[in-house]
N, C-alpha and C positions, 0 to 999 in steps of 0.2 A: 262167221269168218269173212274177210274181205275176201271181193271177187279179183283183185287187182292181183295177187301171189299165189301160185298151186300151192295145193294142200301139199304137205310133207307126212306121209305115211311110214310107220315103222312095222316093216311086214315081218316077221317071224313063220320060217315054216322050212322044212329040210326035204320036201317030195319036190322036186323038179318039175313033175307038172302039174301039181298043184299051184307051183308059185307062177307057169306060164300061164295057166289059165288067170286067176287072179292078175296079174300083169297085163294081158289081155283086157281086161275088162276093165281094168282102170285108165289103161292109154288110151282108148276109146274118145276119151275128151281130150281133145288136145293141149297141152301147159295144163290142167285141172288139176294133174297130182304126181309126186314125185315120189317114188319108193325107195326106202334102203332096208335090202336084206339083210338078216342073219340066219343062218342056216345052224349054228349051235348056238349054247347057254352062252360060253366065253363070247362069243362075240356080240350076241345079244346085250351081254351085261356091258361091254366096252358102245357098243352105241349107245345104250344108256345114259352113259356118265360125259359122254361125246359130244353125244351129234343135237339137233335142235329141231324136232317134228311134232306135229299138230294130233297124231291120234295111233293107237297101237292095233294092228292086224294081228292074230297068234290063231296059229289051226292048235286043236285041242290036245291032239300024243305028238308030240316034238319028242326028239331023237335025245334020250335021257332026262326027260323034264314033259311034266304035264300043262296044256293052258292055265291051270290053276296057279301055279307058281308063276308061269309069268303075270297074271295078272297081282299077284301078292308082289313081285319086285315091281312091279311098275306103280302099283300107289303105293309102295316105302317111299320109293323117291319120289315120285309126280301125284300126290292124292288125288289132285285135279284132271289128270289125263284120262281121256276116254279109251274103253279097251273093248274092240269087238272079238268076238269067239267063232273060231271056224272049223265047223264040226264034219266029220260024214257020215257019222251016222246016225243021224235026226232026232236023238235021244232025250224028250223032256227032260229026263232028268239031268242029263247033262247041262241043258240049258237054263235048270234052278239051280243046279250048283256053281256056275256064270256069273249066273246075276248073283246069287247072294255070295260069292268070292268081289262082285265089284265091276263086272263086266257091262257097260253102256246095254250088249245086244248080244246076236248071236245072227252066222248066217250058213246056211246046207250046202255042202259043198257037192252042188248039182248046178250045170248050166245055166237051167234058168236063173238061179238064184246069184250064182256068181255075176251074173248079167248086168243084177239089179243093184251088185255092192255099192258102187260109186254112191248110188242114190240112198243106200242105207250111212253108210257117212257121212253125206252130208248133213241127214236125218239127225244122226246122231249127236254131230257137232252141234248140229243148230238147237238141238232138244237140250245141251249140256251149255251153252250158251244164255239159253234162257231162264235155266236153275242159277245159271252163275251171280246173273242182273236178277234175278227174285233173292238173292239170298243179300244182294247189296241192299235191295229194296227196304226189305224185312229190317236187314241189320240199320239200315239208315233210319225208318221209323220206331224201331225199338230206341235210337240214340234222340230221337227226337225229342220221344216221349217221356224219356228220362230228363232230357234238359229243363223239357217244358213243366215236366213234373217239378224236379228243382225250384225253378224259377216262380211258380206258382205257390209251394208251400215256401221258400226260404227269402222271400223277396219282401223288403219291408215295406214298402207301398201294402194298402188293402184291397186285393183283389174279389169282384163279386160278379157270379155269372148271375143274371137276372132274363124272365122272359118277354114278352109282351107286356105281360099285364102286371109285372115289377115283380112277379114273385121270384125268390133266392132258390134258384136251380144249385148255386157251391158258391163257396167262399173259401178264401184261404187264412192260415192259420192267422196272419195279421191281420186281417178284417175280422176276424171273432175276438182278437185282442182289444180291438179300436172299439168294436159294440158293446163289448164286453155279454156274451152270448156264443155259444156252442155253436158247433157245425147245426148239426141236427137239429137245434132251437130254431136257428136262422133259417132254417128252407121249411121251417114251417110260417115265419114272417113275411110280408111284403115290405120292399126295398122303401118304399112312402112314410110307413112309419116312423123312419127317423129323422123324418125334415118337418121341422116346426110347421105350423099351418098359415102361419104369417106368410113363408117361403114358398110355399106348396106354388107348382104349376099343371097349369092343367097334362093330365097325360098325356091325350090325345097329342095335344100341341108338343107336349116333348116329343112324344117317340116319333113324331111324323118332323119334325124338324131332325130329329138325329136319324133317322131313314133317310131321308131327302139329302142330308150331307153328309152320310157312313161316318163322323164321327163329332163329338163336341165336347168343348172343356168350359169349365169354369170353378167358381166356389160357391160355398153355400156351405150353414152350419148345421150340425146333424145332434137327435137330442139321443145320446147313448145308453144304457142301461143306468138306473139308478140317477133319471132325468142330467146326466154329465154333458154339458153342451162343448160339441168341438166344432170346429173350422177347417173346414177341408177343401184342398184343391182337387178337380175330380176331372180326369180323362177319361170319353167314352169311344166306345168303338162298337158297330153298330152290325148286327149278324154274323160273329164271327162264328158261329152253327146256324142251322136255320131256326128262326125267331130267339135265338138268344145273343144277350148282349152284352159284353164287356165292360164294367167300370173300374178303375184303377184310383184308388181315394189316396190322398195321402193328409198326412194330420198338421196343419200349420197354425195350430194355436198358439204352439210355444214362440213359433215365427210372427206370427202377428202380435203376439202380444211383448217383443223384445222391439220389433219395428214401432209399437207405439209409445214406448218408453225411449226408441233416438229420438222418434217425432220430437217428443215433450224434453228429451236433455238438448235437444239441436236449437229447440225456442227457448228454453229457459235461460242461454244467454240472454235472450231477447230482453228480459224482464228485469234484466240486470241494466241494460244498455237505455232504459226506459225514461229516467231521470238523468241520466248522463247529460256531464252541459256539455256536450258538441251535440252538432245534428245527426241521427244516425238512419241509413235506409237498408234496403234488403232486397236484394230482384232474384228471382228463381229462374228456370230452365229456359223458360219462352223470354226471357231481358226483360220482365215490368217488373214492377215496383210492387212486393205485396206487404213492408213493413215500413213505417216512418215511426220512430219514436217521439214521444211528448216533447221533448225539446224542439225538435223540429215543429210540429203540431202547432206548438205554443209562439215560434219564431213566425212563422206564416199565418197563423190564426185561422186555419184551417182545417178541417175532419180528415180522421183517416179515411175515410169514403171518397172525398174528394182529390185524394192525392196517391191511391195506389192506382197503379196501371200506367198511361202516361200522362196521370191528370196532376203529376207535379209541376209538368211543363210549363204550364199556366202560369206560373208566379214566375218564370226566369224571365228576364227581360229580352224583350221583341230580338234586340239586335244581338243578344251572345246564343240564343236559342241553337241554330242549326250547328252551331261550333260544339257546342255541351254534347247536342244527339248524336254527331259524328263521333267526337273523342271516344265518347261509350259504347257506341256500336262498332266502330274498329278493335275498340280494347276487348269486348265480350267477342266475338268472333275468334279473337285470337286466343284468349283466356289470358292475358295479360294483365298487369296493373296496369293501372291509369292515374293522369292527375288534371284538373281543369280548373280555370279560374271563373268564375261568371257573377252576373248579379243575380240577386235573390230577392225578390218580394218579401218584406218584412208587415205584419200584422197591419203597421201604421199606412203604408200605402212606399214607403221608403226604399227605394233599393241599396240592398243593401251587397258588398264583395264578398262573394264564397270563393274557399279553395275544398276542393271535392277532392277525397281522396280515395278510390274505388281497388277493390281488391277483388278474386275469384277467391271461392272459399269451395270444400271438397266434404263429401259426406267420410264417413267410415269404411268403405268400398275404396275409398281412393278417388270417385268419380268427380266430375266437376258438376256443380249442386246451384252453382248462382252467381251474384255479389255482391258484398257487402260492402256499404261507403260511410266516410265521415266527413264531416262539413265544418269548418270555423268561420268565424265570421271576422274577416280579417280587412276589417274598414281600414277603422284606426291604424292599421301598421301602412295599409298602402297609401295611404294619406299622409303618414309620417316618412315614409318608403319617398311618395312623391316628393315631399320638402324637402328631405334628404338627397335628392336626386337636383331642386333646383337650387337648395346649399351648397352642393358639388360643384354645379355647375358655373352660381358665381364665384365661387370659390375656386373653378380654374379659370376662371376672368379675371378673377382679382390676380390672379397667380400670373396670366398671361401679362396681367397690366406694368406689375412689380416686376415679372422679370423683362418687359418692356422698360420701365422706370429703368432699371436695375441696369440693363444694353444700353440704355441712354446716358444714363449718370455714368456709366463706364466710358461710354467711348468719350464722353464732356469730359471725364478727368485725363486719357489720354490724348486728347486734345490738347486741353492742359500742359499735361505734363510734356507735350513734343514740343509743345510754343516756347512752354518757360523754362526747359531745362534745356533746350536747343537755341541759344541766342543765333543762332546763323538760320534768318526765318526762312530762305530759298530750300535748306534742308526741311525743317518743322514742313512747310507747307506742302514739299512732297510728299511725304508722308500721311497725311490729314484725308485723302480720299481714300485711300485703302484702308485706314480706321472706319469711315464713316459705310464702306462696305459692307460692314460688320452686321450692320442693323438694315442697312438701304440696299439691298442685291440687285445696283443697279448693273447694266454693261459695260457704258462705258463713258467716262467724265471727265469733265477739264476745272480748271481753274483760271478765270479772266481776270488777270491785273489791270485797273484803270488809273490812269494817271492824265487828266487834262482831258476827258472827256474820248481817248482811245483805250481799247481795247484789245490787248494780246493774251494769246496762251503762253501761259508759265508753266503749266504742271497737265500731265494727261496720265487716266488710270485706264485700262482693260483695250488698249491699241492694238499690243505687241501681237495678238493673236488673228489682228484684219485688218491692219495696216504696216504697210512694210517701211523700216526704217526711212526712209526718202519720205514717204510722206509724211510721216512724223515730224520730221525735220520740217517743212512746207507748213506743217499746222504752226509750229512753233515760232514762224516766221510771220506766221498772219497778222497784220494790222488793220482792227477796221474802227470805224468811230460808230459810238455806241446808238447815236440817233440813225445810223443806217440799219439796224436790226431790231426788229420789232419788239419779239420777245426782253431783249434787254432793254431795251430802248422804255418800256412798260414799266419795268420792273423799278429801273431807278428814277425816272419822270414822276410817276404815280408811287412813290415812296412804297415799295411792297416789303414787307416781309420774305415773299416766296409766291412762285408762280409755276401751276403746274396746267401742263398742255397735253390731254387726253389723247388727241390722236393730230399728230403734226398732218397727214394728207387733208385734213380739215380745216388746219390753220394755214390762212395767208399771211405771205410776208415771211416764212421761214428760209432763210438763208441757206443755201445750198452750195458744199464744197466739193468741185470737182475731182474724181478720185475718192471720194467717202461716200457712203450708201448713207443718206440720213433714218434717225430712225424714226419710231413711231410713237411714242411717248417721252413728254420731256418736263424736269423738275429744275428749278433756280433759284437760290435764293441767293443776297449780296450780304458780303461784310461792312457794315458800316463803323465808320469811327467818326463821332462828331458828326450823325448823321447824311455824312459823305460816303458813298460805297469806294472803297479800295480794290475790291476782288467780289467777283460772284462765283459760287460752286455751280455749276451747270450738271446735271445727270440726264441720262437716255436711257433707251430700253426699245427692243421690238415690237413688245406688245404693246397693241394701245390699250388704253385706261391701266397701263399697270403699276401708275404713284397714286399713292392714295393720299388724303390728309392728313393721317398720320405719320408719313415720310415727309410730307414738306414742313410739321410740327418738329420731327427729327433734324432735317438739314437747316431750318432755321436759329434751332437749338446752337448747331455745329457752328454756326454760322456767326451768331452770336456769341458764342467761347470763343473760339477765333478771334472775332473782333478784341474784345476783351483781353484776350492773351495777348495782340500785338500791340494794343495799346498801351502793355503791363512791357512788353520787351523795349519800347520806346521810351516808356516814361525810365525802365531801370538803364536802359543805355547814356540817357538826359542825367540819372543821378550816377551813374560809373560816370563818364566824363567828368562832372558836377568833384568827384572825390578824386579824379584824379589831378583835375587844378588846383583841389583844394592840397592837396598831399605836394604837390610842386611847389604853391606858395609857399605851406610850411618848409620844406626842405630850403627852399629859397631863404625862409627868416630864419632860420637855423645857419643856415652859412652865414648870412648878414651880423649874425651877431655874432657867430665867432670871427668872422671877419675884423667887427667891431672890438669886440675884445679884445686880438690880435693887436690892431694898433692901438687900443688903448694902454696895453700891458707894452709894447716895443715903446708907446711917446711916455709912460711914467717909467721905463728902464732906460732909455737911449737920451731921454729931451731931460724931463725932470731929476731924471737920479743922476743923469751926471751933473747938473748946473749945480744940484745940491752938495756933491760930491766937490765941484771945483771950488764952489765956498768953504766950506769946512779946510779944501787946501789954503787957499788964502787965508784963512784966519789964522791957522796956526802959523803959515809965513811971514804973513806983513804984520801982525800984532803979539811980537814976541814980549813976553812977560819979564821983571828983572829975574834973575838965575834964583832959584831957592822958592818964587812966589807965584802965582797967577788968579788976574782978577775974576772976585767970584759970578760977576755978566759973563764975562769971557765962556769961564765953564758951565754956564748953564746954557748960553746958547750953544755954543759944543755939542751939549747933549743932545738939547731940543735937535739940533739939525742930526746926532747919528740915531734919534728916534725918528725922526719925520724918515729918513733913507730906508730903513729899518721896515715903514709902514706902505713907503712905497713900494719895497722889494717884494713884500709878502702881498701885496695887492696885483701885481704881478704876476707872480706866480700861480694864486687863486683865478685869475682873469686868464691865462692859458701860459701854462711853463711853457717857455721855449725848449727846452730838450725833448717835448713831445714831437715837436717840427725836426729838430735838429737830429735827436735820436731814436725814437720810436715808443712804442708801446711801455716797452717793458721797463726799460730805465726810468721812463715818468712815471711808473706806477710804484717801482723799487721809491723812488724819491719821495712820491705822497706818503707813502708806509710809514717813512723812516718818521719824516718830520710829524704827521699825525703821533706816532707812537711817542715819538720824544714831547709833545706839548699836551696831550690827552692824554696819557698815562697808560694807556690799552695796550693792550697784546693783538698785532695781526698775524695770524697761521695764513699763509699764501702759498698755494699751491698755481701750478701750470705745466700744461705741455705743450709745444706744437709754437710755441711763440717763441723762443730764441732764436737771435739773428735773423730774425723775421720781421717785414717792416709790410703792412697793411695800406689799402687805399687809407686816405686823409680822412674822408668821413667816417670810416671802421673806426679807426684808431681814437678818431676826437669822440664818437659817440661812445667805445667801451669805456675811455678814460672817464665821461661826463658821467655815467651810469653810475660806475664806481664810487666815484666822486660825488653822487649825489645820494646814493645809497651809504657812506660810509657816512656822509651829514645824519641824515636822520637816525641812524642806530648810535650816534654818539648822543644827540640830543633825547629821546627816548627811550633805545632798549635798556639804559642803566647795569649795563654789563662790562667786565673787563678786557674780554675777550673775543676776538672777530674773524673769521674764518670766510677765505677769500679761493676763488678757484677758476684758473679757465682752462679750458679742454679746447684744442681746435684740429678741427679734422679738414677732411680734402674739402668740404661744401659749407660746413656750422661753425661757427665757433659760440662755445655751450659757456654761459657766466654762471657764478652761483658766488653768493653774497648773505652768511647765515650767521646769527648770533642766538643766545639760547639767555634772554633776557626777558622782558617783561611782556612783550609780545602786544596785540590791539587786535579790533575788532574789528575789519577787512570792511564792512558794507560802511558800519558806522563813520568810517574816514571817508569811504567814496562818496558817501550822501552829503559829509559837509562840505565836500570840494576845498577842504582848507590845505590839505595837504599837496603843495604844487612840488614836491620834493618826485613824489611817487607818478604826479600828470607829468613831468619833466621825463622821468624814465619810460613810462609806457611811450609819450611823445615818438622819442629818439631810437627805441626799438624796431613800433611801427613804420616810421619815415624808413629803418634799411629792410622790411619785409620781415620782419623777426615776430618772435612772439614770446610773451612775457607771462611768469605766471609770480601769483606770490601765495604764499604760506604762514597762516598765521594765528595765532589765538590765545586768547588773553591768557598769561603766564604759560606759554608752550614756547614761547621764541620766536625768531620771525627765519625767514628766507625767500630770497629772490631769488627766480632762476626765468634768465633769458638767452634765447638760442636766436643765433642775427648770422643770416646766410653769407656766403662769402660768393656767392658764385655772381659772376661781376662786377665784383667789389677788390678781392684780393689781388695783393700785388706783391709779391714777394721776389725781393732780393735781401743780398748778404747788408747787412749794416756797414757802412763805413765804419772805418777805426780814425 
């Protein structure tokens, strides 16, 4: 019992002073014990089921109930509660009927004795305390014995108690399975007999090594009944009684003989990979190398002896070595794949390019086991790798050069194209440095027109953004003469091409304009025509050396299109003038002749035809014949003179009808019709519009008539048609001719090559001279057509016709 809480006492008794005296003798001890009465059964039995106390008091004749009964209710319900008996009249026999009802004791209820109760319950308690813990004890080693019993016969390991001297004190049921031998066989054996003698150690040395360390394991193969050899792993444990000794066997044959068949299926890739043409290797737990196949062998010409562990190192070359060791010891650490490139020692002494390709590889467990690698021998590709690399690389040279070519020949044709399709070169040549931009990324450039040995600026690119208009103005005003400025002064003196000046603070003599920051590299080259410079392109930049010779190869290029081009705008200005005199002349001998014409037709109508005319009067007046007769001279000259009138009228009229003066367009055209139709026999279809009471500048009018007129000649003399279709359209700017027959037709080049036909040089002539343009239509048996369209705009003159 703890001393810490008074004992709780269930006193039972109905004499009053029996219970003071008891009461008495237990208070004695101060807190030691706490009592609760019941003076009847009923109340007895309610503390019972109640209340919560450590040990039962009952005097023996209770008031309707004997001790005995109370001690039968108290182990019903509490088996374990202690129960003392309190008697007075000292009755052995009362106190074997106590005990054997269940009763701890018994005490006499005399003073002394009551004196002594306290100390008989504790007696009690502590006596019922210690059956309590022996019956734990008991029941604890009875379960022990049972497990260990268990465990001993149902446990499949082979257990054998052996003593000193090896002899089988017990063995369990698996150990007489595994010997194949009885209990009782076996404890007549010693434990030695089943270890081959090859194996045998000395005793002595065993048992005093497993003494010295209480326990030890290992294996070792045991020969079993019916000489059956097994392989056992064996746990000992060393006096676990005194001089006997515990081994625990268990049987791993089955195990070792499934482990040496992975061994042999783990390598039998191996044997597969042996011939294999790549290189193949193998490193195990510790990272060396403990397999190279023959291909490899045969590539290095070296023994597997000389190459596992890390005696392959040997043949990698000096300088990839520490690169190879690291790649693979980072990668094995990590359990990673790997890839490495290096050289290889090849048989001949050659190094040769490996690509290594290293893998971990895993037993059956899942564990990680090693690595496995493969090797190629990859010369030739990186050799061909390389070529292909300095293939590329001329090949973006060449690529850079062409699309250099390519920026060059571009900006040359718009060069070109600004010069020669810009006849106004002040325009073209602004332009020309912002092209030249394109390729030259200079800052900022001018353009020096020379004339007589001075030098101005004509043209500036990349100003606007660090010079303020006023100065601009100020550059554009500069005049200096070319022998005061070195750089140019060089350039055209020493006939240069182009001159470029790496860093101007290094050059002397550069000219310096107040208000402009000069810069620090500078390019020039001049346009020459007729080996005269006209213009130099000047370029700058801040950084020095930043034109290179391929820039001043560019702006010379530029430099010379330019020239080129201006020489091509000069020479086509020399032949536009050249065609515009010549087009004056002609127009000039076009009026001249119809001028000529003019008064040839007015002196054979005004001069000749009347003189001939006033003859003819005089003859029939002054030489009148007699009545009824006249002589036959007479009448013949007659004749002669009104044919000769006849020939001068119609000469006349071919040389230019005066009613095209007098009337216009359209009446002389009505008049040509008639009379062609009446002496040709042809039919003219004549359409128009826009030309009634309409009268035309003199040169409209005389070149449509001429056209006509010259075109109706040759389809009478050629097309061999009856029929002639005539048209003119004229609008507020053109007047459109069209001139078509559906005759015999010709062969357009074949005419123009003989130059015979001045009918057709006469109409293109007279088209061209008013800006018009002419086309014709023709082929052999298709018919022919003219069609010309001749501008009116500064030509036309339009009033009402007089009447």
């Amino acid at each position: 019992m703890s001393s810490n809480r008074p004992i709780t006492v269930l006193y039972i008794d109905d004499d009053l002073y029996d219970q003071e005296l008891v009461r008495h003798a237990l208070e004695v001890e101060d807190g030691g014990f706490r009592i609760l009465s019941a003076t009847t059964k009923a109340q007895f039995e309610q503390m019972l089921k109640c209340e919560q106390f450590d040990i039962v008091l009952s005097d023996f004749n209770i008031l309707g109930f004997e001790g005995l009964e109370v001690i039968e209710l108290v182990k019903s319900h509490l088996p374990e509660m202690a129960v003392i008996i309190l008697t007075g009249t000292g009755s052995e026999e009362i106190a074997v009927k106590a005990t054997k009802a269940g009763a701890s004791d018994y005490v006499i209820k005399t003073p002394s004795h009551i004196q002594r109760l306290s100390f008989t319950i504790r007696a009690v308690l502590e006596q019922q305390q210690l059956v309590r813990q022996k019956a734990l004890v008991e029941k604890s080693l009875k379960e022990s014995h049972q497990r260990l019993d268990a465990l001993f016969n149902h446990t499949l390991d082979a257990l054998v108690l052996i003593n000193d001297e090896g002899g089988i004190i017990d063995a369990n049921p698996a150990a007489c399975e595994m010997l194949g031998y009885s209990l009782d066989e076996l404890r007549e054996l010693n434990a030695f007999k089943f270890i081959p003698v090859n194996q045998h150690q000395d005793r002595a040395e065993f048992f005093e090594e497993l003494l010295r360390q209480g326990k030890k394991s290992g294996h070792f193969e045991i020969v079993c009944r019916d000489s059956v050899i097994r392989s056992v792993e064996y746990n000992s444990v060393a006096n676990i009684l005194p001089s006997v000794h515990l081994f625990a066997l268990r049987d791993i044959t089955a195990r070792l003989d499934v482990e040496r068949k992975l061994v042999y299926a783990r390598d039998y890739y191996l044997t597969l990979f042996h011939y294999f043409p790549a290189l193949i290797w193998r490193s195990g737990l510790d990272g060396l190398c403990d397999y190279f196949n023959y291909t490899w062998l045969a590539f290095t010409g070296r023994t597997l002896e000389q190459e596992i562990g890390v005696g392959w190192v040997d043949g990698v070359h000096p300088d990839d070595r520490q690169g190879v060791l690291n790649a693979y010891q980072s990668a094995f650490n990590r359990h990673q794949p790997f890839e490495s490139e290096y050289r290889l020692r090849r048989y001949d002494g050659e190094y040769r390019w490996i690509v290594n390709f290293g893998r971990p590889y895993h037993d059956l467990d899942g564990q990680f086991a090693g690595y496995i690698g493969t090797c190629f021998d990859v010369s030739e590709q990186k050799r061909q790798r390389q070529e292909l690399e300095k293939a590329e690389i001329e090949l973006k040279r060449s690529y850079a050069q062409e699309r250099e070519l390519r920026e060059r020949a571009e900006v040359l044709y718009d060069i070109s194209n600004v010069l020669n399709l810009r006849l106004d070169v002040e325009q073209a040549l602004e332009k020309l440095l912002g092209i030249i931009a394109r390729v030259i990324p200079f800052q900022k450039g001018e353009i020096f027109q020379i004339e007589d040995g001075i030098a101005h600026v004509s043209h500036l690119y990349g100003y606007d953004s660090i010079c303020p208009p006023e100065m601009q103005l100020k550059l554009f005003n500069f005049n200096f003469k070319i022998e005061s400025t070195r750089n140019l002064r060089e350039i055209v003196e020493q006939g240069r091409s182009s001159m470029i000046i790496e860093d101007i603070e290094q050059y002397e003599g550069w000219v310096k304009i107040e208000g402009v920051e000069p810069p620090r590299s500078w390019l020039g080259a001049p346009v020459l025509i007729h080996n005269q410079p006209i213009a130099i392109f000047s370029l700058s930049h801040s950084e020095p050396g930043f034109f290179l010779p391929r820039h001043a190869e560019l702006l010379e290029a530029a430099a010379n299109q330019t020239a080129l081009a201006l020489e091509n705008v000069r020479l086509y200005n020399d032949v536009l003038a050249s065609r515009q005199r010549l087009q004056q002349l002609s127009s000039k001998l076009v009026e001249v002749q119809e001028l000529e014409r003019r008064q040839i037709a007015q002196e054979l109508h005004d001069e000749i035809g009347q003189a001939l005319t006033g003859l003819k009067l005089m003859m029939k007046s002054e030489l009148p014949l007699p009545s009824g007769a006249r002589s036959k001279q007479w009448d013949e000259a007659n004749r002669l003179i009104s044919d000769l009138l006849n020939r001068v009228r119609e000469m006349s009229l071919n040389l230019r009808p005066a009613m095209l003066d007098d009337l216009g367009l359209l009446p002389a055209l009505l008049w040509q019709f008639d009379r062609i139709q009446r002496q040709a026999g042809v039919e003219i279809v004549f359409h128009h519009k826009g030309i009634i009471d309409q009268r035309f500048d003199t040169k409209i009018e005389t070149a449509t008539y001429r056209i006509i007129q010259e075109g109706l000649t040759n389809f009478l003399r050629h097309a061999g048609t009856k029929k002639i279709e005539i048209s003119i359209l004229v609008s507020e700017q053109v007047m459109s001719l069209r001139i078509q027959d559906e005759g015999a037709g010709f062969n357009l080049e074949e005419v123009r090559a003989s130059k015979i036909s001045t009918g057709l040089t006469n109409i293109q002539e007279r088209v061209t001279l008013l800006g018009g343009k002419l086309q014709i239509r023709t082929q052999p048996g298709e018919g022919t057509q003219i069609l010309a369209w001749i501008p009116l705009s500064g030509w036309i003159e339009r009033r009402s016709r007089e009447r």
